[in-house]
N, C-alpha and C positions, 0 to 999 in steps of 0.2 A: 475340467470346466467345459460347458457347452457354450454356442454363440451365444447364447440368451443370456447367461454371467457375462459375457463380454460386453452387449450392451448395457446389463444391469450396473458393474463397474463404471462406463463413461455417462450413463446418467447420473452416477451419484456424484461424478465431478462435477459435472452443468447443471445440476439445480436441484437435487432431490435433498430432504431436509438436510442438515448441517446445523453446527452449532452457529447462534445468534450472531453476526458479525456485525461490529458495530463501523461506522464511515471509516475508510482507510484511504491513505493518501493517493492520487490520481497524480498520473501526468498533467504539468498545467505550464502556464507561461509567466504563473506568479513566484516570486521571492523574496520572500520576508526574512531577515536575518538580525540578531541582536547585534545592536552596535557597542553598549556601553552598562553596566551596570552603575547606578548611582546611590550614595555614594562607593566609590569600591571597596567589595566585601566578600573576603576568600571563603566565607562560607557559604555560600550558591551560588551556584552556574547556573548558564541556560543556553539552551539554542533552540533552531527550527529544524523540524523534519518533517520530510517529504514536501519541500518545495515553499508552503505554506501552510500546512493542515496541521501541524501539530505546533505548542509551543514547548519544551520541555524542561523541568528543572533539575539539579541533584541539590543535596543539603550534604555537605563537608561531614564526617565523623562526629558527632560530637554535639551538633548542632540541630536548634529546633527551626524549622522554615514554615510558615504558614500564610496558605495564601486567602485571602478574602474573595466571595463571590462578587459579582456587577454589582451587588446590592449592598456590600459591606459585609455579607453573612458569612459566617466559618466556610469553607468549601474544602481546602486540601490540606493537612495538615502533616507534615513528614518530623517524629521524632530523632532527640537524638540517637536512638539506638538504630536507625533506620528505617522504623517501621514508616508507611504511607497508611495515609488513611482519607476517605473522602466522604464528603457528610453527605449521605443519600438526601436529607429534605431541603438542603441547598436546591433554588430553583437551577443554580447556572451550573449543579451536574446533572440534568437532564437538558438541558439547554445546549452544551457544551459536547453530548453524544452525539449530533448529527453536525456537518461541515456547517452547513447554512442555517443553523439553529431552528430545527424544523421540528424539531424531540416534542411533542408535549409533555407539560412541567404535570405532574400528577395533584392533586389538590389538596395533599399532606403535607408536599415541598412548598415553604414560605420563606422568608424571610425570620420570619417572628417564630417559625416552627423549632424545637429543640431537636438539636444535631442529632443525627442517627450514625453516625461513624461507622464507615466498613474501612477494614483493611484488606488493601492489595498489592501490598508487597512490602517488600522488607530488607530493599537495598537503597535506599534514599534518594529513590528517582521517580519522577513523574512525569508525564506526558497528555496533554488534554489538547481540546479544540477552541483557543482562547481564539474568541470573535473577533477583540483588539488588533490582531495582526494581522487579519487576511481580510481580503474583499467580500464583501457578504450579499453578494447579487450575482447570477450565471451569466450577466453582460459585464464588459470590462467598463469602468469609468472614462470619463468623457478624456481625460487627461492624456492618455494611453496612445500613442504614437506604433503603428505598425513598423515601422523598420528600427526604431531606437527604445532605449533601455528609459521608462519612464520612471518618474517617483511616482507614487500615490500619495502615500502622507507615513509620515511617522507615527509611532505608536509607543506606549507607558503600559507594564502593568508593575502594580505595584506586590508587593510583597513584604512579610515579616522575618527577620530574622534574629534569634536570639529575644525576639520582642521591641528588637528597633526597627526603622522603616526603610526599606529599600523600593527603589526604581528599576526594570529592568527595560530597559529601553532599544528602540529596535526599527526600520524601516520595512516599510514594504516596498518593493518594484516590480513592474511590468516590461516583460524580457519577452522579445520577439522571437517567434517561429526560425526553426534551422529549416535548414532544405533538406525535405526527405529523399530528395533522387537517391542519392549513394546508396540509402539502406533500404529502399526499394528495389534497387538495383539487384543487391546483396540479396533480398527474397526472392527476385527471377534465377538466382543460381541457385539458391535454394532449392527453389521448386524443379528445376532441370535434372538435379541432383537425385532429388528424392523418387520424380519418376524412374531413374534408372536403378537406382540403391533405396528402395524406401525402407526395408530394415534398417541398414547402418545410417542412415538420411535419419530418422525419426528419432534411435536411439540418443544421437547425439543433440537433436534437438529439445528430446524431454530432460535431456539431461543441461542441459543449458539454461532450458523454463527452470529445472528447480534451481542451478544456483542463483539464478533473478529472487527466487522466491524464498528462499533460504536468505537470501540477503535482504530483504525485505522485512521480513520477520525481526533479524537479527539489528535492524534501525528503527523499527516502528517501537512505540509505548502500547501498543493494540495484545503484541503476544502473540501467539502460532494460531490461536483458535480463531482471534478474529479477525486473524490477517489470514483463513484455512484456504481460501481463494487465490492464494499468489503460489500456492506448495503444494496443494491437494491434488486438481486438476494433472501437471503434469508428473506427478510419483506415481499416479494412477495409469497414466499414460504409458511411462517407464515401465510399470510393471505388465500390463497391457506385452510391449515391442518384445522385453524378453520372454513371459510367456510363447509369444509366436515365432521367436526363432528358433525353439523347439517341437514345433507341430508341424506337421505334414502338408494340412490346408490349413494356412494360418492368413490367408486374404483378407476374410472378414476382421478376422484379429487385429491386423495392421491398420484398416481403414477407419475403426469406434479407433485406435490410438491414434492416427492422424484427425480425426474431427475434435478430439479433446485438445490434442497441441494446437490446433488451430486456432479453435476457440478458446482459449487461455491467451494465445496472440492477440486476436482480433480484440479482447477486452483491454489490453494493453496497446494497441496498435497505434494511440496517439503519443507515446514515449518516440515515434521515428521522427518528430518534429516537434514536439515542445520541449521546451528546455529543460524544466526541473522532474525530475523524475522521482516513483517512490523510495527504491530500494537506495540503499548505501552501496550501490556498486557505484565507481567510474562509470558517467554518464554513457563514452562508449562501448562498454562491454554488456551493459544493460539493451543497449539499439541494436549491437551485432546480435545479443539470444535473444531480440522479438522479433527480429528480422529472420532471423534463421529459423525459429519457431512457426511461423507466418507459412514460411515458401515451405518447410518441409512436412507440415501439416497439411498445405492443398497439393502439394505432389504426390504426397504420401496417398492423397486421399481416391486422386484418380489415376494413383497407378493400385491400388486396391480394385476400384471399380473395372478397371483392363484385366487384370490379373481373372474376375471374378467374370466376366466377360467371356475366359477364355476359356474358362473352365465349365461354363454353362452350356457353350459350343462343341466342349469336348464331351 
């Protein structure tokens, strides 16, 4: 491989096409959590993931679960055998693909339009972006108290089960910022690190970005493709470091795989102070690999540009 694969590689992590990804969960300060299904009924569950972006169900073995759109229209429907299926002319699955409801509804999805059922999937789990749970404005509500854990309001969505009628019931709360110093701190060693060691510095930091991103994948209802942004970037990266630990002049090599770790930080970099984060890791094993990802990615990147410095001189 020449430099030129090497940057054609970390363009394709930062932005060159990719499959369609649809909203995935962000670091935020919001937490929505089910409290209570009503009445109780062992055939559906449900919780929150990623902080507040997703709300998710499963349907028990055996069981048929179907959820109505805002409007009353068929929208999700999970047999008993497992399979999931979602009515594409439902306005609220176009609705329901962006966080903020920003999707435009197409003008074949009504109300009154005849169900178009796709299926996707076939273990009796669902996941969407029900509006009901989370705050639907990029400013927080007047209620929201910077140092203390606020309510917003409680939230209902209802559901069918077996063809009776369930509540799933649930709050939302606004949870104040941590202190980032510690894990900023953590990215000043980082970066100390990476200038002295930027191969074993980088290795261990792409490898860190992917178990963030491997565990993200493995909590979200989105799936590996259009969650390709929390996984892609640094596998690329990884493969990038080991690549140039067997080349001769491998400077250039190391610096496109420090600007990809970076930048996979930097998109992640308000997980070092908001609370609820995307992935199913332990919140702090999530902040130690952006933090490490962070410092060893800008270390990496100007002990590449020295290295390359040196060798221009020489």
């Amino acid at each position: 491989m020449t430099h030129l694969a090497a940057v054609a590689l970390a363009a394709a992590a930062l932005g060159a096409p990719l499959p369609a990804a649809a909203d995935s969960a962000r670091p935020t300060n919001y937490r929505s959590e089910v409290t209570s299904i009503e009445p109780p009924n062992g055939g559906v569950s449900a919780d929150v993931v990623g902080g507040d972006a997703f709300l998710r169900i499963e349907a028990a073995p055996g069981v048929t679960v179907e959820v109505p759109g805002y409007e009353g229209e068929p929208y999700v429907r999970i047999g008993a055998d497992g399979t999931v299926e979602v009515n594409r002319n439902s306005p609220s699955y176009w609705v329901n693909e962006d966080r903020f409801g920003a999707r435009a509804v197409p003008p074949e999805a009504s109300v009154d339009a005849d169900p178009a059922w796709l299926t996707v999937g076939a273990d009796g789990t669902y996941g969407w972006h029900d509006h009901r749970i989370h705050w639907m404005s990029p400013d927080p509500p007047p209620v929201v108290e910077s140092s203390s854990v606020s309510e917003i309001f409680e939230w209902v969505v209802p559901v069918s089960v077996d063809g009776d009628p369930v509540e799933i019931h649930g709050q939302l709360e606004w949870v104040p910022s941590i202190d980032p110093i510690p894990w900023l701190a953590l990215s000043a060693v980082a970066v100390a690190v990476a200038f002295v060691r930027p191969l074993t510095a980088l290795l261990v930091g792409a490898v860190a970005a992917i178990v963030v991103g491997v565990a993200q994948v493995a909590g979200s209802p989105l799936g590996p493709v259009d969650e390709s942004m929390a996984w892609i970037p640094p596998s690329v990266a990884l493969g990038l470091v080991v690549w140039a630990a067997f080349r001769e002049h491998r400077h250039l090599t190391i610096g496109v795989g420090a600007v990809v770790v970076l930048a996979w930080a930097v998109s992640r970099f308000p997980a070092l102070w908001m609370p609820s984060l995307p992935s199913s890791l332990p919140a702090g094993l999530e902040r130690t690999a952006t933090a490490v990802a962070a410092g060893v990615g800008l270390g990496g990147i100007v002990a590449a540009y020295r290295d390359l410095q040196k060798g221009a001189g020489g």
